[in-house]
Structure formats: structure tokens, C-alpha cells
C-alpha positions in Angstrom: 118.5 103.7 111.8 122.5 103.6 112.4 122.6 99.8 111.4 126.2 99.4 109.6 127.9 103.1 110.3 130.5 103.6 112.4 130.7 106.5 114.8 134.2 108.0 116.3 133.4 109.9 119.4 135.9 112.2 120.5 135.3 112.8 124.1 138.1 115.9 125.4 138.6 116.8 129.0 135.3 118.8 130.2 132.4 118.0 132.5 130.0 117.8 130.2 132.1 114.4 129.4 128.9 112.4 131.5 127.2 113.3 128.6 129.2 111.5 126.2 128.3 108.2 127.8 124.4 108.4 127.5 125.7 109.6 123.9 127.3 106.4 123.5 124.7 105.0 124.8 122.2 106.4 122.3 124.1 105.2 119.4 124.3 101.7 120.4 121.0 101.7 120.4 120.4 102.6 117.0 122.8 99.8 115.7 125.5 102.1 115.5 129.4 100.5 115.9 130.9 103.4 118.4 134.6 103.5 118.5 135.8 106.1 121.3 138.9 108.2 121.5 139.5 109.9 125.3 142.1 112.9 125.7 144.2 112.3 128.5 142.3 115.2 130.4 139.2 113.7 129.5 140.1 110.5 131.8 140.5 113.0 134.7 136.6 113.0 134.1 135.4 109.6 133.4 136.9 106.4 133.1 137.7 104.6 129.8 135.5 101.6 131.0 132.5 103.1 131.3 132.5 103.8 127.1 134.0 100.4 126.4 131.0 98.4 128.7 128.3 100.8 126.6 130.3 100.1 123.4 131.4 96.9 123.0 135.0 98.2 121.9 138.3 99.5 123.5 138.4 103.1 124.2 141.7 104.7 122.2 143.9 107.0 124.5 147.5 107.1 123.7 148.4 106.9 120.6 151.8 104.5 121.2 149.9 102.0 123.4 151.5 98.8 122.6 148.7 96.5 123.5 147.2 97.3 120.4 147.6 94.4 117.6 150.5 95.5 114.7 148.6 98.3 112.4 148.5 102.2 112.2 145.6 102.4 115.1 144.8 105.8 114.2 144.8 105.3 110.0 143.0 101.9 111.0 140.0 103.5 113.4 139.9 106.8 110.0 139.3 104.0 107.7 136.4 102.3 109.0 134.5 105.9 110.4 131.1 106.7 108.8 131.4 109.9 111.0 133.7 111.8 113.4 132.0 113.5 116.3 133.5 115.8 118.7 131.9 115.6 122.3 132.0 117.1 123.8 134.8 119.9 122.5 137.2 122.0 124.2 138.5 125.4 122.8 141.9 123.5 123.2 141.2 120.4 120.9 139.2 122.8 118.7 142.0 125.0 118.1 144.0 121.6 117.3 141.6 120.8 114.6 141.3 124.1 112.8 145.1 124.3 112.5 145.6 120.3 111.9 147.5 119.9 114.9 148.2 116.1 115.8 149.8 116.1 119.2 147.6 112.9 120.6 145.2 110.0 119.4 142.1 111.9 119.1 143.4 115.0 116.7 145.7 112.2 114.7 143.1 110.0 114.0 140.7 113.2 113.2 143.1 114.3 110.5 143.1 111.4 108.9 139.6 111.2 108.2 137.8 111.8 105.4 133.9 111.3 106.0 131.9 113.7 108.1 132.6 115.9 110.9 130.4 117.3 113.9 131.6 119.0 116.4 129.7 120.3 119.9 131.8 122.9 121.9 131.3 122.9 125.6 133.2 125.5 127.7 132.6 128.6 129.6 130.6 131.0 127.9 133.9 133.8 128.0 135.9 131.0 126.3 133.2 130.0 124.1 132.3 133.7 122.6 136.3 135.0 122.7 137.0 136.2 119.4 140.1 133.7 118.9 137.6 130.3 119.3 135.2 131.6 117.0 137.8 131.8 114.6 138.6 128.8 114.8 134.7 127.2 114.8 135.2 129.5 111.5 137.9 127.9 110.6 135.9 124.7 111.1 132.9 125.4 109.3 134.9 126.6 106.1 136.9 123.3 106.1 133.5 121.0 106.1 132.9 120.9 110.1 129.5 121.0 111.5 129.3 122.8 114.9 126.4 122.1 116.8 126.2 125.2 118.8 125.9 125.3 122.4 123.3 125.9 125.0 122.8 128.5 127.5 121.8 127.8 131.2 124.5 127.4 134.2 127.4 125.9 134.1 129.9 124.1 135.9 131.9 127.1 136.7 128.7 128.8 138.3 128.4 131.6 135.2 125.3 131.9 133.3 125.5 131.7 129.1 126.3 129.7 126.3 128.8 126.8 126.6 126.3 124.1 127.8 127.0 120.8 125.4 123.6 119.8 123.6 121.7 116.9 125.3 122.7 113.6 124.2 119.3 113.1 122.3 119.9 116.3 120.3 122.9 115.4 119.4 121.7 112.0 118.4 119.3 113.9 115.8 122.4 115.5 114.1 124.3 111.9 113.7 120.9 111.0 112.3 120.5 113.8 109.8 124.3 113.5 108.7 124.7 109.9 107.9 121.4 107.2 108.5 120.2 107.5 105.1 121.4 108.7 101.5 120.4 112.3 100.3 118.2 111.1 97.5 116.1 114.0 98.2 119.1 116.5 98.0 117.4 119.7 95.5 113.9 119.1 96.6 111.6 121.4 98.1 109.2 119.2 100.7 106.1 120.6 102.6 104.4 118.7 105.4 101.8 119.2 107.8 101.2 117.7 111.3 99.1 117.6 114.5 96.0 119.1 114.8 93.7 122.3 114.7 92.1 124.4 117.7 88.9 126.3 116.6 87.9 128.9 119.4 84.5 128.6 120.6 85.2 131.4 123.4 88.3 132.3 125.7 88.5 129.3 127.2 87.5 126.8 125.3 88.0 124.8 121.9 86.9 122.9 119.3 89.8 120.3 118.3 91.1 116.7 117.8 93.5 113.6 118.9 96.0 114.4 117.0 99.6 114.6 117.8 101.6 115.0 115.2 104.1 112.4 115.7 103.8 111.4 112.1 103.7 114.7 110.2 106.7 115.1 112.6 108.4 111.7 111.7 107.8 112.5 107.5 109.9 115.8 108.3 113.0 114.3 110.0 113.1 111.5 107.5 112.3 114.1 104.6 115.1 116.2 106.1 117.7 113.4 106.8 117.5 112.6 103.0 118.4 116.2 101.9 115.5 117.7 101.4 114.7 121.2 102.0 111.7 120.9 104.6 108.7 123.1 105.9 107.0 121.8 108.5 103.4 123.2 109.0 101.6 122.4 112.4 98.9 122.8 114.9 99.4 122.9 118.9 101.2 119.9 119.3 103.7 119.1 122.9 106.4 117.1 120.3 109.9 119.0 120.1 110.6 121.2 117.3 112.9 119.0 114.5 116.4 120.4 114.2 117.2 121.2 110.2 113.3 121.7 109.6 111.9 125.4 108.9 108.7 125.2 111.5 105.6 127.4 110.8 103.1 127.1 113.8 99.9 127.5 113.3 96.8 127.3 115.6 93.8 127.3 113.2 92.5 125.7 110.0 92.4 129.2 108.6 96.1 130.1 109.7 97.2 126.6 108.8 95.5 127.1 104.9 97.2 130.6 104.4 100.7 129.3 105.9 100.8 126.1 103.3 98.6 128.0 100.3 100.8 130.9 100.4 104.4 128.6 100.8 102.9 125.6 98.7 104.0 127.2 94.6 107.7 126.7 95.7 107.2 122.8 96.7 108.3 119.8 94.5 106.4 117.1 97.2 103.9 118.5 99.4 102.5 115.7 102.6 99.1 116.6 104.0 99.6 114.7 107.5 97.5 117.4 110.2 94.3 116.8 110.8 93.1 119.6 110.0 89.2 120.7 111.5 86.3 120.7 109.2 84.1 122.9 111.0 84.5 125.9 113.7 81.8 127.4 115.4 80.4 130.2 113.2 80.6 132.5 116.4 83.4 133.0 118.8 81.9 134.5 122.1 84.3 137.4 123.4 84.0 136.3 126.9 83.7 132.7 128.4 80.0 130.9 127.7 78.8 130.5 131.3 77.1 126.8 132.0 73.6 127.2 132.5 70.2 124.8 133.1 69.3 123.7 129.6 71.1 122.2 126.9 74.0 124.0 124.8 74.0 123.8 121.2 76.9 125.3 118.8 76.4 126.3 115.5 79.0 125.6 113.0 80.5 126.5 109.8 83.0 124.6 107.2 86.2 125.5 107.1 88.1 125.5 104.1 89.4 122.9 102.3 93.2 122.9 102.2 94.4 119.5 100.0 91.2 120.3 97.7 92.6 123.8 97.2 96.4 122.6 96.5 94.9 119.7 94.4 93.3 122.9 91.9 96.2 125.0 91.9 99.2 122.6 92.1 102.5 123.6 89.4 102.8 120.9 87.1 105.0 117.8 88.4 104.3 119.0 92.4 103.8 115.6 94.0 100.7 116.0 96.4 100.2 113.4 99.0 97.3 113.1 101.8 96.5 111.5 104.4 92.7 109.9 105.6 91.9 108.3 109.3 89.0 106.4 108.9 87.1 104.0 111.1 85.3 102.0 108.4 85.3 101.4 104.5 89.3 102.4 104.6 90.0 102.0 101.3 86.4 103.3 99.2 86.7 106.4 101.0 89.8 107.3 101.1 90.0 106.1 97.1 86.9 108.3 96.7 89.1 111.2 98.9 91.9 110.6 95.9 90.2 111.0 93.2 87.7 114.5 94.5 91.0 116.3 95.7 93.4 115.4 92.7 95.8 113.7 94.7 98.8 111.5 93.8 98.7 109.4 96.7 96.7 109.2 99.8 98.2 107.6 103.3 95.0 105.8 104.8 94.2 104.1 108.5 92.0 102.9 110.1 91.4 104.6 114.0 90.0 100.6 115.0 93.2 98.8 114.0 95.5 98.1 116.6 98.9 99.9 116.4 97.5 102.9 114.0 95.5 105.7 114.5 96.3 108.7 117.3 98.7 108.9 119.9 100.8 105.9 119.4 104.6 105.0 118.7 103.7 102.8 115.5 101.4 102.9 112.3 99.5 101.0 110.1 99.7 102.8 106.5 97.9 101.3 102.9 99.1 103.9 100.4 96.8 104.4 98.0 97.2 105.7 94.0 95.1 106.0 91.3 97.0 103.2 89.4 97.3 100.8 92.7 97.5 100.5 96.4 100.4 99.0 98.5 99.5 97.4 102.2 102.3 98.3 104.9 103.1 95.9 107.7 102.9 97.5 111.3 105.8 99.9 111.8 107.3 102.8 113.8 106.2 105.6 112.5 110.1 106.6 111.6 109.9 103.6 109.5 106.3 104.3 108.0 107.8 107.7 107.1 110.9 106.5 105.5 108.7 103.6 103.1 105.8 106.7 102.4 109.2 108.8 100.8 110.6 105.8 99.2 107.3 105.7 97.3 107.0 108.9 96.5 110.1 108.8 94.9 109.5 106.1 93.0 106.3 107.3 90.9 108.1 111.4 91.4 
């Protein structure tokens, strides 16, 4: 996802600084090139080596280190950075930044960059919430900074508040959304569903499916890291929420139709990923169906039809995309699926192959049109989501 970019980490003199490494870490993993810059405090904390073993490069510290071959180190490490991140940040170095001190390597190098900046403030929550530091986050914000705010819980100084730095995997998300992929969807409005619906059949129990959500969930990240303006529409699902996604939870196929029927006249692409229930017991007992000698049966009712609704009533040039699990005759009935619900495209699997289906890390999508139908190779479902948008956009 990071294949190519270049990451500065900033790493300042807190504890939270152990975090940075598994950060570090993170972004390696995603192909990124991670070039990191230590404060002398920060040394106090952890030890140069530990970023260059995870990163492959030398850590800068002081900016008149000779060992360095003959060029400007800091105008050197500004020109190559995709993206400066500041992690985690003191009020000290953030007051450096907002008033374009350069006293060291870290806020020299900073100044001289012109790409994207993030920055995650980690300090004690008096520190963090005195009037003079959020100023200067202020300051930041109005001169282009993004400033991932903190978390509460307890911290190192034994107080209870804000000033926790982010875990390394949310912070992860924001280098994500900030730089792996162009903002071709920049000005669009995109809705998507995920996961699945729970139809009450009493108290205690439910009617619902397999589902969870890890694609609808996928399409809105990627949708979002492109530019786009997301709602995310879903069912009961244990996935964590996306950062820079509007999230609607819903429990029902009833709630789920009103929340996307009632938000779906504003959308330019709108992604029917939940499975969403067909039926729901026509009665819901008010108190728990006891078990008793004979057999049980339910009666049920249809619910209504959400993608045949928004394929009646969609706004002229509103891209409407669904998706069909099947477990035989893939492509005749989800074709037939396209063409009954007025659909642009339609995302089909089959539940029998290997890879697709429920539950799983990867997918196995044929996207199908009225005009043709495109076979994609096995994939993450990140990747699946990424080559679902790029068609969209194409035939948008």
C-alpha cells in the first residue's frame, strides 16, 4: 500500500517513544522507506538502533554529525519525504513547529519540507489541554498540519486523561489515508454498506447471517483514502470503526433501508456490500420462546428490498453498485440480479470458491455490467476494494 513513499518519523523525548518502533515497524511493512529523526531527549528513551534494525536506514540525531557523506542532511532527507510524521510529539517540539523554530535535526529538516504533515501529541493531559499548546496545535492546523488527537486512559505520570499517543496501527491508518493512493475521488459523495442484519425473533434470539463486513469495510477505507466523502452503513459487526468515515450503525434490514434510503439522494457512487436479511419473522415474541417437546416452526415475512428501491429512485448519473454471494450459477444470477434492480455493476462470488466468500482475509470478485464482465484474480480484500473503485471510475 506504501510501496515507493517515504516516511520521516519524528520521534521527541516521551515514553510513548516504544510506540514509535512498532510504528516503524508497521510501515516497513507496507513497503514504506522510513527515514527517522530522534531528539536528543528522545535517545534518553530508546536507542537509535532499534529504528535503524526495523528500518534499514541510519537514524538522524545531530544535525552537524560528520559521518554523514558531503550534502545538506536535512535539505537531503526534505527532498525525498512523501510525508512528515510527528511521533510521538512533545508540547516542546510542537511549540518549535508552530513558530518555525529550527534549533536541532528534527525541527530543521521539518521546515524544510513541503509534502504532508501529521502530528500525534503525547504528554500529560494538564500539558496537553493548557491553553498555550492548543494554540499552537492551532497554529498547526491553520498552517496545513494534521493532529491526530490523543487518547485518554493512564499515563505514565499516574494521572488519568488525554495525552495517550494513538496505537501504532491507528496511526498507520492516518499515513494510509494521507498518502497510499491519489485523491481521484476528491468531490465525490460515496455510500457503502457492510456486514450483516439481525432480525429479532424474541429477546434472546436472532435471525442473521456470516457476514462480517470486512469488505464493505475495506471499500470505505479505500473509498476514503482516495478523497472521497464516505458513509458507511452497517450491521452488528466486531471490525473497528474506520477513521475519516461517517459510520451509521444499524441493526435491522428495516433500520439499515431508512439509514441508506433517506442519506442515498446526496450520493454520486453508492456500494451495496451488507448482506442484508430477506426475511424476519413476521412476529417478535415479547418474552423468550421457551423449548418445548415438538417441533418449532417460524413464520416469516420479506423484508424490503433496499438496491431494488435505490435502483427506482436513483438521481440521474448516481453510480449504483451491488454485490451477490452465490453458491452456484455465479454469473446468470447475479446478471439476472443486474438487470431486475437497475444496477450499474454488480460484485459477484461464489461462497464454494476457495479464498472468497465470508469471514476471510482475501476475495474472489467477477464484476459484472450490462455491457461486460471483468474476472479478478484472488486478492486481499484492500486490493479487491481498490480494483472495484478503479472500475467504477472508469465507466463513472
Amino acid at each position: 500500500m506504501l510501496k515507493g513513499k517515504t516516511v520521516l518519523l519524528g520521534v521527541t523525548g516521551g515514553i510513548a517513544c516504544y510506540k514509535s518502533a512498532s510504528l516503524a515497524s508497521a510501515l516497513v511493512k507496507q513497503g514504506c522507506n522510513v527515514h527517522v529523526i530522534m531528539t536528543k531527549n528522545a535517545t534518553e528513551f530508546i536507542g537509535p538502533h532499534t529504528f535503524e534494525s526495523l528500518t534499514g536506514n541510519r537514524v538522524s540525531v545531530d544535525t552537524f554529525d560528520r559521518n554523514y557523506q558531503f550534502q545538506v542532511e536535512h535539505v537531503a532527507l526534505a527532498d525525498q519525504a512523501d510525508l512528515v510524521l510527528v511521533a510521538p510529539a512533545t508540547a516542546n517540539v510542537l511549540a518549535k513547529l508552530a513558530h518555525g523554530l529550527a534549533d536541532d535535526m528534527l525541527t530543521t529538516t521539518v521546515l524544510a519540507c513541503d509534502c504532508p504533515k501529521i502530528a500525534a501529541p503525547a504528554m500529560n493531559t494538564r500539558m496537553y489541554e493548557n491553553p498555550v499548546t492548543q494554540d499552537n496545535l492551532e497554529i498547526l492546523r491553520r498552517y496545513g498540519w494534521e493532529i491526530v488527537e490523543p487518547a485518554s486512559g493512564r499515563l505514565a505520570c499516574g494521572a488519568v486523561g488525554r495525552g495517550k499517543m494513538p496505537e501504532p496501527e491507528d496511526l498507520l491508518e492516518t499515513v494510509l489515508h494521507a498518502i497510499s493512493h491519489e485523491k481521484d475521488l476528491a468531490g465525490k459523495k460515496v455510500l457503502v454498506t457492510a456486514g450483516p442484519t439481525q432480525e429479532a425473533l424474541d429477546p434472546v434470539r436472532c435471525l442473521t447471517n456470516h457476514s462480517t463486513g470486512k469488505m464493505g469495510y475495506a471499500i470505505a477505507r479505500a473509498a476514503a483514502a482516495r478523497g472521497a466523502e464516505v458513509t458507511l452503513v452497517t450491521g452488528p459487526t466486531a471490525l473497528k470503526k474506520p477513521a475519516y468515515v461517517n459510520v451509521v450503525d444499524v441493526v435491522t434490514a428495516q433500520d439499515m433501508f431508512e439509514a441508506v434510503t433517506g442519506r442515498s439522494e446526496a450520493q454520486d457512487i453508492i456500494i451495496k456490500a451488507a448482506a442484508v436479511a430477506d426475511y424476519r419473522p413476521a412476529q417478535v415474541a415479547q418474552d423468550k420462546v421457551k423449548k418445548g417437546d415438538g417441533e418449532l416452526s417460524i413464520p416469516l415475512e420479506r423484508t424490503r428490498d433496499i438496491l431494488a428501491w435505490l435502483g427506482e429512485h436513483r438521481r440521474p448519473g448516481q453510480f449504483l453498485c451491488g454485490f451477490s454471494m452465490e453458491t452456484r450459477d455465479m454469473v446468470e444470477n447475479s446478471r439476472k440480479k443486474l438487470e431486475k434492480k437497475h444496477l450499474d455493476m454488480i460484485a459477484a462470488n461464489n461462497l464454494k470458491q476457495p479464498g472468497a466468500g465470508f469471514g476471510v482475509a482475501t476475495n474472489l470478485l467477477t464484476l459484472i455490467t450490462p455491457t461486460d464482465q471483468l474476472e479478478l484474480p484472488l486478492m486481499s480484500k484492500e486490493e479487491a476494494a481498490h480494483r472495484l473503485l478503479d472500475e467504477i471510475l472508469r465507466r463513472s
